[in-house]
C-alpha positions as CSV (number, residue, x, y, z in Angstrom):
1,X,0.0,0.0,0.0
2,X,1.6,3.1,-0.8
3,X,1.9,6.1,1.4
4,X,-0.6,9.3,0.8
5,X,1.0,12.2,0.1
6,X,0.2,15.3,1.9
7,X,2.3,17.9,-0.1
8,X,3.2,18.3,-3.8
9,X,7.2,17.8,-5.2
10,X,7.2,21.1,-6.2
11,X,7.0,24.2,-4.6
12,X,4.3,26.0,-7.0
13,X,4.4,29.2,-5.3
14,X,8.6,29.3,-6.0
15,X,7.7,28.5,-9.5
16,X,5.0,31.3,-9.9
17,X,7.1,34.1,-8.0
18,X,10.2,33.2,-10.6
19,X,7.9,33.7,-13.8
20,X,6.7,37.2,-12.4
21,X,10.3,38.4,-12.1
22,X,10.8,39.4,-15.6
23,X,14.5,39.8,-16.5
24,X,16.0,43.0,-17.8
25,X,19.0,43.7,-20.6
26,X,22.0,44.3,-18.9
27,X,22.9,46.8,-21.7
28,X,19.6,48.6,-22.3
29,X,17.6,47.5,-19.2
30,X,15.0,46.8,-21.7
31,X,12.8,43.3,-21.5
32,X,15.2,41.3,-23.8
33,X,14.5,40.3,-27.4
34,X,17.1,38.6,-29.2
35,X,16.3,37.4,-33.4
36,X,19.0,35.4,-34.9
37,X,20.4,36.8,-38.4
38,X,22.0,35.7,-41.3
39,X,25.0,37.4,-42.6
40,X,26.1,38.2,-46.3
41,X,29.2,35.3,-45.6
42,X,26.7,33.1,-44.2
43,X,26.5,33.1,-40.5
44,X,24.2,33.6,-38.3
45,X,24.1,36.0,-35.7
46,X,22.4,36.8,-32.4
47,X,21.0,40.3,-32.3
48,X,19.3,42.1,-29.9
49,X,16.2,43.8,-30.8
50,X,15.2,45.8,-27.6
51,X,19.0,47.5,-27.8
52,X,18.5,48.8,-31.3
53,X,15.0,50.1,-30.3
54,X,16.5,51.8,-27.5
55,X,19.0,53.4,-29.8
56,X,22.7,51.7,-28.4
57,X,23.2,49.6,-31.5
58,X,23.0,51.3,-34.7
């Protein structure tokens, strides 16, 4: 017979407070938003969106 539980594994209200934090750019401070691109030589590239919207990367 196995035991009842009384509790969940996981601590729900832990996982709900950690999704409400929303993390920040540490260059623009902006909520981050990074597309990948292609360059003319053919690689691809991380770019960050909310920087250029803020006006640091040209």
């Amino acid at each position: 017979m196995a035991k009842k539980k009384d509790t969940s594994k996981t601590n729900v209200a832990a996982r709900l407070e950690s999704k409400a934090q929303q993390q920040l750019c540490r260059f623009c401070g902006r909520k981050p938003e990074v597309v990948r691109q292609l360059t003319p030589s053919g690689k691809v590239q991380m770019f960050r969106k909310c920087c250029a919207e803020a006006g640091l990367v040209a």
